[in-house]
C-alpha positions in Angstrom: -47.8 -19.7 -4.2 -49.2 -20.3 -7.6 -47.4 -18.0 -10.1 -50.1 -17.3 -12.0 -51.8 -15.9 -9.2 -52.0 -12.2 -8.4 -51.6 -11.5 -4.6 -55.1 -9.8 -3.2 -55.1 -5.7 -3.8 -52.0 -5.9 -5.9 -52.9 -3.8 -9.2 -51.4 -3.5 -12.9 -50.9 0.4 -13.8 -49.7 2.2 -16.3 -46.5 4.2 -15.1 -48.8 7.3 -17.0 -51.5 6.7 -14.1 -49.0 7.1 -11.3 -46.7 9.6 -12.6 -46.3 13.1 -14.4 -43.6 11.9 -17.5 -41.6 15.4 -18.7 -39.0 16.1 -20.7 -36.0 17.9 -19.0 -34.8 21.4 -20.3 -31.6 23.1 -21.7 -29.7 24.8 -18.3 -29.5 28.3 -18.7 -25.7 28.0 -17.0 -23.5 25.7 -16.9 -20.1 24.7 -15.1 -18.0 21.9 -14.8 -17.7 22.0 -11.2 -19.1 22.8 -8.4 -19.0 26.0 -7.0 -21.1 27.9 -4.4 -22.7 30.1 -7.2 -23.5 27.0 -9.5 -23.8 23.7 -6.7 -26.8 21.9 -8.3 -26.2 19.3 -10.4 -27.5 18.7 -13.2 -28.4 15.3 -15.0 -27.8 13.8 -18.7 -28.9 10.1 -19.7 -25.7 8.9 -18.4 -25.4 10.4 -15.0 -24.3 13.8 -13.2 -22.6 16.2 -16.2 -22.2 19.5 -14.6 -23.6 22.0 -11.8 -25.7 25.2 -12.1 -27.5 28.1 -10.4 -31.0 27.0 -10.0 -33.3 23.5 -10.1 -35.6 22.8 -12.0 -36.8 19.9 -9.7 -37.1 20.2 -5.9 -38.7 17.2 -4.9 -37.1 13.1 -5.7 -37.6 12.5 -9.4 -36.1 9.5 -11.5 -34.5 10.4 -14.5 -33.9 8.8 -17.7 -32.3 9.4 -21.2 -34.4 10.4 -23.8 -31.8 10.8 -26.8 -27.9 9.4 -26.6 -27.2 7.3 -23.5 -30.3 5.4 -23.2 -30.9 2.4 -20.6 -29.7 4.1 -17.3 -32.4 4.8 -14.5 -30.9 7.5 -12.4 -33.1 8.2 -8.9 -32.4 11.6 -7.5 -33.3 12.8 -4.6 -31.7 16.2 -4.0 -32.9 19.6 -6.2 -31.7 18.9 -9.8 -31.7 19.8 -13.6 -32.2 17.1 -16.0 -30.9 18.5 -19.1 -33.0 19.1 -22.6 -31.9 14.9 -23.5 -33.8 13.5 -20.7 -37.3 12.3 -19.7 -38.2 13.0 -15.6 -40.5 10.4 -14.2 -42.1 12.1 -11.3 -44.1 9.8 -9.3 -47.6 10.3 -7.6 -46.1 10.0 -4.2 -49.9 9.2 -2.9 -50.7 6.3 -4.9 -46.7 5.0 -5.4 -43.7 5.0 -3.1 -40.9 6.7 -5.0 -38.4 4.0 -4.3 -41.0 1.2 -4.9 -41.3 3.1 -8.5 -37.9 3.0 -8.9 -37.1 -0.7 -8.4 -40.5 -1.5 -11.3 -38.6 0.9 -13.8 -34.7 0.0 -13.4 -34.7 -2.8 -15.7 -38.0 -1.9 -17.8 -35.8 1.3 -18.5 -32.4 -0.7 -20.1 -35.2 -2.4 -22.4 -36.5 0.6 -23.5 -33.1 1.6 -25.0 -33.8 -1.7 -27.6 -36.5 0.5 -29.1 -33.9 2.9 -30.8 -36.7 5.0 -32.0 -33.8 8.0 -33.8 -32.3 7.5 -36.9 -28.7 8.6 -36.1 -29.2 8.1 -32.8 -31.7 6.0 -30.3 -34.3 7.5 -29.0 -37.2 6.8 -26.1 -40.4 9.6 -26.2 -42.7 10.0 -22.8 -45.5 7.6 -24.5 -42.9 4.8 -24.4 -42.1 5.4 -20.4 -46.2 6.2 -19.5 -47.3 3.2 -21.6 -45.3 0.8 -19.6 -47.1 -1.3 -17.0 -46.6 -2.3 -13.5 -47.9 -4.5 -10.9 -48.2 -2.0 -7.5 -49.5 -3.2 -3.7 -50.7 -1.4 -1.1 -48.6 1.3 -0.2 -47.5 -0.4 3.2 -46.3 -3.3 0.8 -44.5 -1.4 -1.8 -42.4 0.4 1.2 -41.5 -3.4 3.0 -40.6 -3.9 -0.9 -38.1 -0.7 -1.3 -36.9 -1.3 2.1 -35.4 -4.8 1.1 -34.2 -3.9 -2.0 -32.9 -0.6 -0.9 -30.9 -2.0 1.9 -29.2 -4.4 -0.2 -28.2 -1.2 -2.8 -27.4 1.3 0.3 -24.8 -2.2 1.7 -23.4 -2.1 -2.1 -23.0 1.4 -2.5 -21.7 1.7 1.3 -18.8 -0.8 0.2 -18.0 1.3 -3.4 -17.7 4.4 -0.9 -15.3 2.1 1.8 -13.2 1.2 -1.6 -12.6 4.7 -2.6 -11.4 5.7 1.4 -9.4 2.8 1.1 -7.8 4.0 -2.3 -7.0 7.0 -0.6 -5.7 5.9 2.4 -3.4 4.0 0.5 -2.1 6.9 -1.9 -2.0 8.9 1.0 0.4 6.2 2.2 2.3 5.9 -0.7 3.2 10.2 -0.8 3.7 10.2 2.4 6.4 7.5 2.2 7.7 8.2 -1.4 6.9 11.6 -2.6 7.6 13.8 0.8 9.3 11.2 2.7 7.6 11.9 5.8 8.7 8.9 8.1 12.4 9.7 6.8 12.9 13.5 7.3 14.8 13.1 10.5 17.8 11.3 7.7 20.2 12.7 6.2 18.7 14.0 2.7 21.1 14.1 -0.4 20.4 15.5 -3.9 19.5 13.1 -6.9 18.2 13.6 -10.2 15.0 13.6 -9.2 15.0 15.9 -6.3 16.4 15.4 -2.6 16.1 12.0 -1.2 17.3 10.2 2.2 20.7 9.0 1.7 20.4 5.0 1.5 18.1 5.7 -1.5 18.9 5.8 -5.1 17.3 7.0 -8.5 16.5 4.0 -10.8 13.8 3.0 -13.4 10.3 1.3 -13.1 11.6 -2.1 -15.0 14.2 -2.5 -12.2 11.3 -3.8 -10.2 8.3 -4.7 -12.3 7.9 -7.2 -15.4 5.2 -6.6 -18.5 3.8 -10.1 -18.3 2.7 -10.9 -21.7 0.9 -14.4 -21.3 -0.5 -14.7 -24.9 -4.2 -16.7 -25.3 -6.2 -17.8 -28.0 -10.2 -17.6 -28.3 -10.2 -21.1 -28.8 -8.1 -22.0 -25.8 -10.7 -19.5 -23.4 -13.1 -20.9 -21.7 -16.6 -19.2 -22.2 -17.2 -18.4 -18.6 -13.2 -16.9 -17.9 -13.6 -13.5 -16.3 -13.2 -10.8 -19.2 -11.6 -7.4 -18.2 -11.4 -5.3 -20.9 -11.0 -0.8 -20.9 -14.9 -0.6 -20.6 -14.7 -2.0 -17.4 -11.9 0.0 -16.0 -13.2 3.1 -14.3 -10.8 6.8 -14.2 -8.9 6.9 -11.8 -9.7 4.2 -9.5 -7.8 1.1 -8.3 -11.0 -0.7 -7.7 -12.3 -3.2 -10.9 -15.5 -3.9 -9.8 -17.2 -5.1 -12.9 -15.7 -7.7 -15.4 -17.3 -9.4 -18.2 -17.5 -13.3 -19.6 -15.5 -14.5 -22.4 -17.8 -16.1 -24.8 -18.1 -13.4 -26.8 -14.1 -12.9 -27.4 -13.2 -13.2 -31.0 -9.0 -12.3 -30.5 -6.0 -13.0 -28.7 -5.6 -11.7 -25.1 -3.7 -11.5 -22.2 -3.9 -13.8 -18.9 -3.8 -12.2 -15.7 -4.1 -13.4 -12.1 -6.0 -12.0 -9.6 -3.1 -9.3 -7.5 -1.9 -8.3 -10.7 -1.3 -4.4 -11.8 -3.7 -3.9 -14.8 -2.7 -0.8 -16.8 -4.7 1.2 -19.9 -1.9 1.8 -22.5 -4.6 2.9 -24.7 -4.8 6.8 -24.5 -2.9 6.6 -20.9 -4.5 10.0 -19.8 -7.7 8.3 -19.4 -6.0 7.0 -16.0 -7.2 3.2 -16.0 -5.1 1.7 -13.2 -6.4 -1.6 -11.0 -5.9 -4.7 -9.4 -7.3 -7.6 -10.9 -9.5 -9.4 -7.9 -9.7 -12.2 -10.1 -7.9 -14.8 -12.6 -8.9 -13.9 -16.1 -8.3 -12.9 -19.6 -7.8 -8.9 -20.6 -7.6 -6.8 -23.7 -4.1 -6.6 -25.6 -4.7 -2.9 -24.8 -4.1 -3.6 -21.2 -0.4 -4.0 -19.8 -0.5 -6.8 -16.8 2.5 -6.0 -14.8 3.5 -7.2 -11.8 6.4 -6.6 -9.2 10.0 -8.7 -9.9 9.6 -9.4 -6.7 6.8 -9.4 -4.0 8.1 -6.9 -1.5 7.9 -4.1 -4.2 4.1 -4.5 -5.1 3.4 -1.3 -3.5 5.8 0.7 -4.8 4.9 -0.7 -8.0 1.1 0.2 -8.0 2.0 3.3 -5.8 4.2 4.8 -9.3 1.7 3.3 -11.6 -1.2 5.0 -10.5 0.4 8.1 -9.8 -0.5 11.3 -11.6 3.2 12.2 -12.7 3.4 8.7 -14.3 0.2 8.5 -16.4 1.3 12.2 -17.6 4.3 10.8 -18.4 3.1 7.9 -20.2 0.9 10.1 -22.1 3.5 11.9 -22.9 5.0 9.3 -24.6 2.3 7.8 -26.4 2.6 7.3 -30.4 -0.5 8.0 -32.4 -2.4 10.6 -33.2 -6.1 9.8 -32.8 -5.8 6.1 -30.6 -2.2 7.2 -28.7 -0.9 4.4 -27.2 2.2 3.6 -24.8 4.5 0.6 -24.6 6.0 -1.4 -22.2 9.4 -0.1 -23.3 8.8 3.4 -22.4 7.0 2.5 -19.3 9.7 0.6 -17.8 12.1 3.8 -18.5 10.2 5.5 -16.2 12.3 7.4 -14.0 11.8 6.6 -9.9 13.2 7.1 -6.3 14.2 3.5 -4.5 14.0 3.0 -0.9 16.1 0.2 0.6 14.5 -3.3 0.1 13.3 -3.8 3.9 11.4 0.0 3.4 9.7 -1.4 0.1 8.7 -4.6 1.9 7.7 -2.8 4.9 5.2 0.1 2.8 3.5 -3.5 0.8 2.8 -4.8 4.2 1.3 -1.5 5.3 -1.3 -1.3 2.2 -1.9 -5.5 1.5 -4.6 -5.4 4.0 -6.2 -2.2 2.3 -5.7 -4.0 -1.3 -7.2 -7.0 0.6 -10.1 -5.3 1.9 -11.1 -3.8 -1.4 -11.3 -7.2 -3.3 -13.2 -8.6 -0.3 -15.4 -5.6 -0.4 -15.8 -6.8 -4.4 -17.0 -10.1 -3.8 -19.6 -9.3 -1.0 -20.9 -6.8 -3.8 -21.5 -9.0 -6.4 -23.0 -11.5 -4.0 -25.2 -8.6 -2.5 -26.2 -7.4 -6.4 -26.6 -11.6 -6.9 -29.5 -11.5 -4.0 -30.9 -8.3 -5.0 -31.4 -9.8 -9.0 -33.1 -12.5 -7.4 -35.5 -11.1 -5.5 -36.3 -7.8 -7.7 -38.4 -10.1 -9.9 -40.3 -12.0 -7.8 -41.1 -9.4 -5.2 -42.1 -7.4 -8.0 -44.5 -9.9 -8.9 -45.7 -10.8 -5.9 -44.5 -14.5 -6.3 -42.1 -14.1 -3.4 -43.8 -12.1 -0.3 -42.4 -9.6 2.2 -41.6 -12.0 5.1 -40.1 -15.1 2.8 -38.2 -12.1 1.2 -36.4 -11.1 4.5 -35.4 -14.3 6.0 -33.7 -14.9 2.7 -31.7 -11.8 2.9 -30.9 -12.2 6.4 -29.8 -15.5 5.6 -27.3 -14.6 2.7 -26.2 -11.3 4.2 -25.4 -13.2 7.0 -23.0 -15.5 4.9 -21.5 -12.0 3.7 -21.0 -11.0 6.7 -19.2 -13.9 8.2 -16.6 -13.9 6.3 -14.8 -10.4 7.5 -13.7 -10.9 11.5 -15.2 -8.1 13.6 -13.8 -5.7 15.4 -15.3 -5.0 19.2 -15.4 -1.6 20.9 -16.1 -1.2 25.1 -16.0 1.8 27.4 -14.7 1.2 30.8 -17.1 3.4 32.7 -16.5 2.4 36.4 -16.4 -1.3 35.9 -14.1 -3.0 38.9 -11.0 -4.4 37.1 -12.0 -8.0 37.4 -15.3 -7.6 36.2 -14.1 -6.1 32.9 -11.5 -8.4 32.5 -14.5 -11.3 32.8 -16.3 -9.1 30.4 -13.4 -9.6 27.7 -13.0 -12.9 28.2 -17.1 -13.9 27.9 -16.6 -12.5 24.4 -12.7 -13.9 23.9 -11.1 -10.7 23.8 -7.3 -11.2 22.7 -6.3 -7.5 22.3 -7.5 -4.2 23.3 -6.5 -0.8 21.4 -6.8 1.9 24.0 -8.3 4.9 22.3 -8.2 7.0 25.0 -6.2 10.3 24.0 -5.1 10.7 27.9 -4.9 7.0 29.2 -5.4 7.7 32.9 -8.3 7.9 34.9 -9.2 10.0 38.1 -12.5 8.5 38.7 -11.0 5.3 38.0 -7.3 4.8 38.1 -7.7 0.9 37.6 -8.1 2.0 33.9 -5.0 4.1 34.3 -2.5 2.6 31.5 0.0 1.0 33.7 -2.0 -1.3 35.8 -4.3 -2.0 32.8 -1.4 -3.0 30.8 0.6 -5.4 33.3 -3.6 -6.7 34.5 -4.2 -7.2 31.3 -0.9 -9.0 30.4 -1.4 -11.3 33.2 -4.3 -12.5 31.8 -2.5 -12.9 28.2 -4.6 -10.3 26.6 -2.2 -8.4 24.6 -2.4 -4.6 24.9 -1.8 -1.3 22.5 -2.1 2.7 23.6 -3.3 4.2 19.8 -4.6 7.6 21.5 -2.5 9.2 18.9 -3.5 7.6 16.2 -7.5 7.4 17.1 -7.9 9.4 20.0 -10.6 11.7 20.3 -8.8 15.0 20.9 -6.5 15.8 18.6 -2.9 17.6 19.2 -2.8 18.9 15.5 -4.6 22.5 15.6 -5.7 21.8 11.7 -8.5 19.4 13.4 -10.6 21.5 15.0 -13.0 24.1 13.7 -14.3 27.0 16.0 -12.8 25.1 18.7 -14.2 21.7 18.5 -12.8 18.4 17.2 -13.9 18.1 13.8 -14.0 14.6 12.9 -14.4 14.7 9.2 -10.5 16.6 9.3 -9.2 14.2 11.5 -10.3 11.4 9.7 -8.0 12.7 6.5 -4.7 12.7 8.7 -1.9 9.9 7.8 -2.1 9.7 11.7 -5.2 8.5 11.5 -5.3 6.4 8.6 -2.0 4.8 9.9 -4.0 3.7 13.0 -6.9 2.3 11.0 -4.4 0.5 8.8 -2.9 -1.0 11.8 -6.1 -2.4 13.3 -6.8 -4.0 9.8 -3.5 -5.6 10.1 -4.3 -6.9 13.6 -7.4 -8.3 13.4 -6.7 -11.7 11.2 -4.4 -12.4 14.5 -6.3 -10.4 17.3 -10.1 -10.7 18.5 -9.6 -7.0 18.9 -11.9 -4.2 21.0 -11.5 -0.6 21.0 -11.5 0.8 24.4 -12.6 4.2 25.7 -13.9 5.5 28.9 -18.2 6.1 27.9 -20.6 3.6 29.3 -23.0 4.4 26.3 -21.6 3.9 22.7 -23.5 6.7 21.4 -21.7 9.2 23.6 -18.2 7.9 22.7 -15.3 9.1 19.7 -15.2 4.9 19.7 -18.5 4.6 18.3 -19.0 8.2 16.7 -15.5 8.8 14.8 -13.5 5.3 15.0 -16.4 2.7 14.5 -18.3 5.1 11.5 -14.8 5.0 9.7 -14.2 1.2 10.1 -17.6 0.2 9.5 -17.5 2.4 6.5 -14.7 0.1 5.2 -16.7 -2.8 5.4 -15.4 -4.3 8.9 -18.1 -5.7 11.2 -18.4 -3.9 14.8 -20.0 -4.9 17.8 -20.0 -3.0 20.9 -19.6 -4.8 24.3 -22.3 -3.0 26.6 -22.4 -2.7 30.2 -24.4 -5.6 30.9 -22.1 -7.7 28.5 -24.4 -8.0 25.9 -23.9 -7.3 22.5 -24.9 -4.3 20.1 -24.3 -5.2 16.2 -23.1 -1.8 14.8 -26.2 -1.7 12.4 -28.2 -1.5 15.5 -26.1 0.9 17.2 -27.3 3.4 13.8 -30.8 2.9 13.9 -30.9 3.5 17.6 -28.5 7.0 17.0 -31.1 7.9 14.1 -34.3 7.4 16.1 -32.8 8.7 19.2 -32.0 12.3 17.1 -35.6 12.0 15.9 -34.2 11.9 12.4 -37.0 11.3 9.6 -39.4 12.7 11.7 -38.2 16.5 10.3 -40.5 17.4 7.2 -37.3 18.0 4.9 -36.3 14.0 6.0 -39.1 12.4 4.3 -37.2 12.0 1.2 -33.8 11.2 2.7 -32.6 7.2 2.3 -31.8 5.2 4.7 -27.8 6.2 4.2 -28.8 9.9 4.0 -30.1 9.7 7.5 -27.5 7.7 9.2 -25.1 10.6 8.1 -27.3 12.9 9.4 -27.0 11.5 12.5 -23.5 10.8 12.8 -22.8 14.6 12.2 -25.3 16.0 14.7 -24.2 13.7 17.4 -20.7 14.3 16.5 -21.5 18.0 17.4 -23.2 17.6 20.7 -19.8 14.9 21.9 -16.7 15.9 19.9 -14.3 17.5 22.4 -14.0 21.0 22.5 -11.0 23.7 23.3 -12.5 25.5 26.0 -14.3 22.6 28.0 -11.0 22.5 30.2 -13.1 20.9 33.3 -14.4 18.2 31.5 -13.1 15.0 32.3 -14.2 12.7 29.7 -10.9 11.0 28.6 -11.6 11.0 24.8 
């Protein structure tokens, strides 16, 4: 296509044409958090900075800053207050798709902040946003636009979310191990400075097992393309370093890392910037790079570090008044509990594939944001069209997407033993995770543990029983709400997590496939509760089906959304694509979770 061609019924408007541009308001309450007297949130240039009583927007609105923190296009979809330093673009939803709107305005917006209309501070005024111009389709076109671009964002923000569960999981490791000893209460406990602890253990200091590495670079000696990690880039409490810089604008000396390491803030500590560097590159000297003496105490390394006791005591120590730093020094005197060397070993084992998983989880971002730059423009523009647009996405998603082995899932339903042995082996099945709470079967007693186990091992397939872990009816009473499995609580127990952690563990060695009793996906804890979870952490999943096909998990979604009817609802019109899978998940979770009272039923969870 000739670029300086505009496509046939495309249109330049002015965003004033299309859209009603307000200035938000002053909140008549205010609180930090949420609470159910004060649960809307309310909006500033830079984001979400509080909750109160009422909105002062129903409907999806984007929302901008007017004075302050300029550049950042924030689209909300939920009721909201944007406060009195904002400007609310509310779109025309009959001659623009909100979305569409969205994408035309995210990077106008950042140059808008260059106007820096204030004197002390920058400003933007509503004639700035109305007066800016846009090229707009049809309305079929625009949607087919926001639909490419949105699915790339929702993939993005779908692996931020997997990072954070993965964060947790890995803390809730950690506490379990280290803080309330969980695994070890059936020991002998003995009193230490620091509290009871098994006996075996001992009280030492953080330097016993990590180093300050101090590896000292010149500007000169940097390359201008080296990674650049400096505090800006190191969110609050959060493990995850998504976002680096380059170093061609570095004018001092700084530190080398390597990708692994322990980065740690030891400027004003209580702003709680812990991470692992997921690449090789050069820091700020405000940074301490440490790493573990030796490799079997990395997690108990980063598990101290970014704990809440050690920051406060790090802040604690700090010297200065208005910049308080900490040193090395007093971070090494840190006072900690030591397990025996095999334990320590053991707990890094248990969280690598986690710490793993979140810097893979990085990349395939930043490739995902790489496509999305790409394409923004020129679909904008008309230069690249709707269909060219989705092959190339499909094409590099696919690439992303390669790269992480998948895990299978299959439901036994009353399959003769051979044929769903030929059925494992068609797709070169190497282990199967039973998560079947009760792994017997009246219907069919060929799926009854013991001769699925020794049929199974005959045909070297390997075979686990994780109905504990990932089973679908739950032993702990804490799980269930008015009587039914509530998958949301069970998804929070170490149990669980420990069963998740050991499927990531397995499945570098193992073609792995979850098995349960349902014939249909969509009516099985595998697919509802296991599968969300996993797929949630960025693991591919592809369900076997009866017929031996295959049913890519992303598939298995849209199928759950259109068979609820989700969208079709009034209220859903305004939901994302995200939005309505989680819909879905927890309605159908409510019609299959297993309840208390359903004695009779014989659905093997």
């Amino acid at each position: 296509m000739n670029r300086n061609l505009t496509p046939v019924r495309w249109v330049k408007v002015k965003v004033g044409d299309i859209s009603n541009v307000v200035s938000g308001k002053r909140p008549p309450v205010v609180k930090d958090t949420q609470v159910p007297s004060a649960n809307v949130p309310i909006y500033g240039g830079a984001g979400k900075t509080g909750y109160t009583e009422q909105p002062l927007f129903s409907e999806p609105i984007l929302i901008t800053g007017r004075v302050g923190a300029l550049g950042l296009l924030h689209k909300v979809t939920i009721p909201s207050w944007p406060s009195d330093n904002t400007l609310v673009i509310k779109p025309d939803c009959s001659a623009v798709h909100f979305e569409y709107l969205f994408y035309c305005l995210v990077k106008r917006i950042r140059e808008l902040a260059s106007f820096n209309r204030g004197t002390s501070n920058p400003l933007i005024v509503q004639g700035d946003v109305k007066s800016l111009e846009i090229m707009m389709p049809p309305l079929p076109e625009q949607r087919a636009i926001a639909a490419i671009l949105g699915a790339l964002d929702d993939k993005i923000e779908l692996n931020r979310r997997m990072n954070q569960t993965l964060e947790a999981m890995a803390q809730a490791l950690f506490k379990s191990w280290f803080v309330d000893f969980e695994p070890f209460r059936d020991q002998s406990m003995q009193d230490s400075p620091l509290g009871e602890i098994p006996v075996g253990w001992w009280v030492g200091k953080l330097g016993d097992i990590a180093d300050n590495q101090r590896r000292g670079v010149q500007p000169n000696q940097i390359s201008s393309d080296t990674p650049y990690i400096g505090l800006e880039h190191m969110p609050r409490h959060c493990i995850t370093l998504a976002e680096w810089g380059k170093a061609s604008d570095i004018q001092s000396n700084k530190f080398e890392f390597k990708r692994g390491e322990i980065l740690f803030g030891k400027l004003r500590p209580y702003f709680h910037k812990v991470g692992i560097a997921p690449v090789d590159g050069v820091c700020s000297t405000d940074i301490l790079v440490v790493t573990p003496k030796e490799h079997e105490w990395f997690g108990l390394v980063l598990g101290y570090i970014f704990s809440d006791k050690f920051v406060n005591y790090t802040d604690a120590a700090s010297t200065g008044t208005k910049m308080p730093r900490t040193n090395w020094d007093d971070v090494a005197r840190y006072g900690i509990v030591l397990p025996p060397k095999h334990l320590a070993e053991a707990f890094t084992e248990h969280i690598r594939p986690l710490i793993d998983r979140i810097t893979v989880n990085i990349y395939e971002s930043h490739s995902l944001a790489s496509i999305r730059d790409t394409l923004l423009p020129k679909l904008l523009s008309g230069e690249i069209r709707v269909k060219d647009a989705e092959r190339f996405v499909g094409e590099g998603t696919r690439v992303v997407e390669q790269r992480t082995q998948a895990i299978y899932t299959i439901g036994h339903s009353n399959h003769s033993l051979e044929e769903f042995i030929r059925l494992l082996k068609r797709h070169d099945i190497t282990a199967v995770a039973d998560v079947r709470s009760s792994p017997v079967s009246k219907r069919n007693p060929q799926f009854n543990r013991d001769v699925l186990s020794t049929a199974l091992r005959k045909e070297n397939i390997s075979y686990v029983f994780m109905g504990r872990e990932l089973g679908g009816r739950p032993d702990d009473p804490s799980c269930y709400d008015n009587g039914q499995a509530d998958y949301l609580k069970m998804a929070e127990k170490p149990t669980f997590k420990e069963g998740i952690n050991r499927l990531l563990r397995g499945k570098d060695r193992h073609r792995t496939v979850l098995l349960c009793a349902e014939k249909e996906p969509l009516d099985c804890h595998r697919t509802i509760f296991v599968s969300s979870n996993l797929y949630q952490m960025g693991i591919p999943i592809k369900h076997i089906l009866a017929n031996g096909e295959i049913e890519d998990h992303r598939d298995t979604e849209q199928r759950l959304v259109k068979s609820l009817g989700i969208g079709n609802e009034l209220f859903d019109y305004s939901l994302t694509l995200t939005e309505r899978i989680e819909k879905a998940y927890r309605e159908q979770a409510r019609k299959i979770a297993y309840r208390l009272h359903n004695q009779e039923d014989n659905n093997e969870y």
